[in-house]
C-alpha positions in Angstrom: 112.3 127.1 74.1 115.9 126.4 73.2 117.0 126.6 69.5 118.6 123.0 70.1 114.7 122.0 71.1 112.6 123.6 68.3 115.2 121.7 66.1 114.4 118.5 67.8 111.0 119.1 67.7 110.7 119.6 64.2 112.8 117.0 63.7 111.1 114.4 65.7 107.5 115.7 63.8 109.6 114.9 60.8 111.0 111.6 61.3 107.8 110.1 63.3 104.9 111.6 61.9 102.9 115.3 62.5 101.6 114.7 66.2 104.0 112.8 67.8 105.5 115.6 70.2 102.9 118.4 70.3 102.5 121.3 73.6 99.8 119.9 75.7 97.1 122.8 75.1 97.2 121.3 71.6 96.6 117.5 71.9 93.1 117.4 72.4 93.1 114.0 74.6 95.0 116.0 76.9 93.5 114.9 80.8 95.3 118.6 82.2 92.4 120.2 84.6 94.7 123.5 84.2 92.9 126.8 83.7 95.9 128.5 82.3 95.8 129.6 78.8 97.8 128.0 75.9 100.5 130.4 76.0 100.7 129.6 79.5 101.0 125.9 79.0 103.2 126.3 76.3 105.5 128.3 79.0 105.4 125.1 81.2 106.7 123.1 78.9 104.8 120.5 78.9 104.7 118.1 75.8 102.1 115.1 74.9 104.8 112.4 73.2 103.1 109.9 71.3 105.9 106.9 70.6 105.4 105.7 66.9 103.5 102.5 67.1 102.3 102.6 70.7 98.7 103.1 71.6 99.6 105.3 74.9 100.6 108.9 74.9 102.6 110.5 78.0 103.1 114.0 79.5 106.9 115.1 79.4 108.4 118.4 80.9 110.9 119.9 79.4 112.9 122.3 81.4 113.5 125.9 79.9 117.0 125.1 80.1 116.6 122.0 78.3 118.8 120.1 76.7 121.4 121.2 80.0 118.7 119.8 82.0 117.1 116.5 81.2 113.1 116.6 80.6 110.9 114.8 83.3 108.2 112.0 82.5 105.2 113.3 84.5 103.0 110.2 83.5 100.6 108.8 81.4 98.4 111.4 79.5 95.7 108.6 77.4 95.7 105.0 77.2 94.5 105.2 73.9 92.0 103.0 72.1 92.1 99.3 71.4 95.5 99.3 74.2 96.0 95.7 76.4 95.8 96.0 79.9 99.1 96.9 81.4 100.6 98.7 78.4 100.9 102.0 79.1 102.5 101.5 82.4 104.6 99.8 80.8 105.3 102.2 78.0 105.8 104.7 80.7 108.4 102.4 82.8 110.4 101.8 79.7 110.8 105.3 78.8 111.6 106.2 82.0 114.5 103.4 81.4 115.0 104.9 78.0 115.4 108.3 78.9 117.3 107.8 81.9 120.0 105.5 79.6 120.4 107.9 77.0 120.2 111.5 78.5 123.8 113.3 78.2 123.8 117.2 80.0 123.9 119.6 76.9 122.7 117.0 74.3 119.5 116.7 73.1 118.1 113.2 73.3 114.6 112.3 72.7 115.3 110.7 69.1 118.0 108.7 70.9 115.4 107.8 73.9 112.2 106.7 71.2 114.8 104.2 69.6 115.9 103.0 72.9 111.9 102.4 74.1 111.4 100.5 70.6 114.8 98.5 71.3 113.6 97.5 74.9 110.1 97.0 74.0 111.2 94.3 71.7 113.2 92.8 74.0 110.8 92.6 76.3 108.1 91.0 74.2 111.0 88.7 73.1 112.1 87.4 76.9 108.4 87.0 78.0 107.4 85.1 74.6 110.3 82.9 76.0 109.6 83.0 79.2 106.2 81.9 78.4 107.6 78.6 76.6 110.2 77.7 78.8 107.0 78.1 81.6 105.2 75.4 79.5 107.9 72.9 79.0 108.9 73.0 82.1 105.3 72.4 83.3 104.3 70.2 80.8 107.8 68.3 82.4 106.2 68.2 85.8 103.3 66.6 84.2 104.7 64.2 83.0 106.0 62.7 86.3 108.7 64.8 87.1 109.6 64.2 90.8 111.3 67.1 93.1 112.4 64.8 95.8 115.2 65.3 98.1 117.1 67.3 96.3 114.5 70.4 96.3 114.4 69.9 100.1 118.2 70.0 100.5 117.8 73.3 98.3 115.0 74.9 100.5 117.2 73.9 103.4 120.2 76.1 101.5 118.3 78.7 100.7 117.1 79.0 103.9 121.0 79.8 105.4 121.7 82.2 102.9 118.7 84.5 103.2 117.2 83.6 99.7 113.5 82.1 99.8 112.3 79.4 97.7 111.1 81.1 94.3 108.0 80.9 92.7 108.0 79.2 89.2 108.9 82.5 87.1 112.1 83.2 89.4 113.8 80.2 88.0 113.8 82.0 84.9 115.4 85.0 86.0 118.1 85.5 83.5 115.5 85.4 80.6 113.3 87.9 82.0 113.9 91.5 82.7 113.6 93.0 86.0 111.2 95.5 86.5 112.6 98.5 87.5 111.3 101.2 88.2 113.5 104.4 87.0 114.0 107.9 88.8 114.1 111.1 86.7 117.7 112.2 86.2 119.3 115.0 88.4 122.2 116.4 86.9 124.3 118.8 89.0 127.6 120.6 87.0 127.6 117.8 84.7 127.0 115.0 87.1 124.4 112.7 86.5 122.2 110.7 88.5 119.8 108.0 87.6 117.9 105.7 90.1 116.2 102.4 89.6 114.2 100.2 92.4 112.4 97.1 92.1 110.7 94.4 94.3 112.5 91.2 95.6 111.5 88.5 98.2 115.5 87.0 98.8 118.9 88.4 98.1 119.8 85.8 95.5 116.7 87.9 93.4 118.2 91.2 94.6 121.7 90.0 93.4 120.4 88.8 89.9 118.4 91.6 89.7 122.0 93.9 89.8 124.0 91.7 87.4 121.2 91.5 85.1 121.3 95.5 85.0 125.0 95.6 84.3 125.4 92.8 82.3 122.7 94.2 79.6 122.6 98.1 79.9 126.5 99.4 78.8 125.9 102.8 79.7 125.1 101.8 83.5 128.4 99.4 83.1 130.3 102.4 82.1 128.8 104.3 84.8 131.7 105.8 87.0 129.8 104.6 90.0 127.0 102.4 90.6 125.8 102.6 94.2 123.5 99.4 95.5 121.2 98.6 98.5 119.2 96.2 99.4 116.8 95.6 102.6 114.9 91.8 102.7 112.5 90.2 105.5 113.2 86.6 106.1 110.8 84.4 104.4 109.4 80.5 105.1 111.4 78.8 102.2 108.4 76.3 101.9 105.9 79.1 101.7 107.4 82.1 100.6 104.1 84.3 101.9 105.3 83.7 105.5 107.4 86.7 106.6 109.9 85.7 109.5 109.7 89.4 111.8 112.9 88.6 113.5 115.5 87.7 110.3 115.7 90.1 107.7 119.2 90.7 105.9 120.3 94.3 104.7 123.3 94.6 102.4 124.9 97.8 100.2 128.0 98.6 98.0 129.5 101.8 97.4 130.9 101.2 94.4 134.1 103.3 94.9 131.8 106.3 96.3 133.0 105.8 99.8 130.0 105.7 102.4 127.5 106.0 99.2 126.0 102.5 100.1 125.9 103.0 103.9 123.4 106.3 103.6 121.6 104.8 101.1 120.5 101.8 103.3 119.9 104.1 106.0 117.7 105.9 103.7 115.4 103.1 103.4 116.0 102.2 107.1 114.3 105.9 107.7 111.8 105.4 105.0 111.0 101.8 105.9 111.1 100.6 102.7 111.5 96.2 102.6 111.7 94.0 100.1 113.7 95.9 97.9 116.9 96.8 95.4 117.6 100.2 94.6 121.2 101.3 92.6 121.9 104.6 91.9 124.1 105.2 88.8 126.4 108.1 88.6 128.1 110.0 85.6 130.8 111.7 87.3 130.7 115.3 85.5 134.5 116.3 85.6 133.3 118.5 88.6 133.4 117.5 92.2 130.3 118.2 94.1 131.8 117.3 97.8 129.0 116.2 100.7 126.4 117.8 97.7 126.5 114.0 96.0 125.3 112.1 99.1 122.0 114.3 99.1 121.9 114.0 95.0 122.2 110.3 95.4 119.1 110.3 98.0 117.1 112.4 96.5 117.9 110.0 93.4 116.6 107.3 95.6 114.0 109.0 97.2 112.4 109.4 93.3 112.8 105.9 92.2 110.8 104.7 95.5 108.1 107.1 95.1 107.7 106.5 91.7 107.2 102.7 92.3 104.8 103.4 95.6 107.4 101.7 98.0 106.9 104.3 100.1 104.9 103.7 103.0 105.0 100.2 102.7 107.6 99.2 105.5 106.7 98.0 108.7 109.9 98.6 110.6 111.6 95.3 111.0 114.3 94.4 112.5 117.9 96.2 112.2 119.2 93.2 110.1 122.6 92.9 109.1 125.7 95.1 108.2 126.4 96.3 104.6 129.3 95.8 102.2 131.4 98.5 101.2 133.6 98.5 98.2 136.7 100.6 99.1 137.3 103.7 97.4 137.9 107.4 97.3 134.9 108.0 95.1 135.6 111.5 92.9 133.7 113.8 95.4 
């Protein structure tokens, strides 16, 4: 254990109460089936955290190196008692987000990453609280006589050229609710940083709102010196968005100044098989070039988000689709 740890260990204890970061072998609701000793555990560096006002705990590693390397969230370690359905996945997904956001090489950052899951946690319960009204007036609207007519057919008809589907109720309020990605460990190689996110989508008008809704509310991932995108869709019936058209799909990607970035990322889900997704991978360029090394960092980023949100496996193998977009650019190697 690094001096710059057992500082922010106490300190965490200190600020949040005793048991909020303790070694595994001492939280007693610890699920590990490990036969090592506690010395041994201890050695692993493995850490129940306990985020102050959440009923969930979660298992965090924290590398021996630590804080050069960042520490990775291995999962969910209790549910705890009188918890809602749903909530500790999503406790776990945030702080993935969290940690992700807020991680710097050298720097230690779990007080930074506990205020960050508190800040996104409210935001979240704020957007679906408003979600949830919006839902209501607009059905409560409909009720009332509200006639779709023409016009929704003339839309269907548009959406239908350009690849997007017709949404179900909650996509229309897509700007008010946060997409739900799921967020890769980071990798950090000589300084560099890498952070992936993926998330479902059924048209590339969600995929595209999906991406501006990530850089339009997260500044660090604005800031990012790179953020690499790709996206791989099967056509759907806009009048019934269930029906899966085998010989339409559309596949698009953006380097973002990393030149070729985008193009190997979609192959990577080509070879994976992965549809009906977004993935963006989010560099913080390190001050040292990495040369061919960043493409296989950037995969292996990838790789991580999909596994983490059991994409993989999923595919079917489609059809080729269409070319990707490339934002011109040198990239910093």
């Amino acid at each position: 254990m690094s001096e710059e740890f057992q500082d922010e260990l106490e300190a965490i204890n200190s600020i949040y109460g005793d048991g909020c970061l303790v070694p595994a072998s001492e939280n007693s609701n610890s699920n590990s089936n490990s036969k090592d000793n506690d010395k041994d555990k201890k050695e692993n560096g493995i850490y129940i955290l306990t985020p102050p006002g959440e009923s969930s705990s979660l298992r965090v590693e924290f590398p021996p190196n630590y804080p050069e390397e960042p520490p990775a969230v291995i999962g969910t370690n209790s549910t705890g008692e009188g918890g809602k359905r749903g909530d500790a996945a999503r406790e776990l997904r945030l702080f993935r987000q969290a940690l992700g956001s807020v991680y710097e090489p050298g720097v230690v950052c779990l007080f930074d990453a506990l205020e960050e899951l508190k800040r996104l946690l409210e935001e979240e319960a704020e957007q679906r609280q408003r979600q949830q009204q919006q839902l209501e007036e607009r059905l409560r609207s409909q009720q009332e006589g509200a006639d779709a007519g023409d016009g929704e057919a003339d839309a269907d008809a548009d959406a239908e050229k350009d690849g997007s589907s017709a949404a179900p109720l909650e996509n229309l309020l897509l700007r008010e609710t946060p997409p739900p990605w799921t967020v890769s460990d980071p990798f950090v190689e000589l300084r560099s940083t890498f952070v992936g996110r993926c998330a479902r989508v059924t048209s590339v008008a969600e995929a595209e709102a999906f991406v501006q809704h990530l850089l339009a509310t997260d500044r660090r991932v604005r800031a990012a010196t790179h953020n690499i995108t790709a996206w791989r869709i099967r056509g759907r019936d806009p009048h019934n968005p269930s029906t899966i058209h085998s010989n339409i799909s559309y596949q698009d990607c953006d380097d973002d100044g990393e030149t070729a970035a985008g193009g190997r990322l979609l192959h990577l889900m080509q070879l994976m098989g992965i549809w009906d997704a977004v993935v963006v991978v989010t560099r913080w360029y390190g001050g040292h070039k990495l040369g061919p090394r960043r493409f296989a960092l950037i995969n292996q980023t990838a790789r991580d988000a999909f596994v983490k949100a059991g994409l993989v496996g999923e595919g079917d193998g489609g059809g080729s689709g269409g070319g990707g977009k490339k934002k011109g650019g040198s990239g910093k190697g």
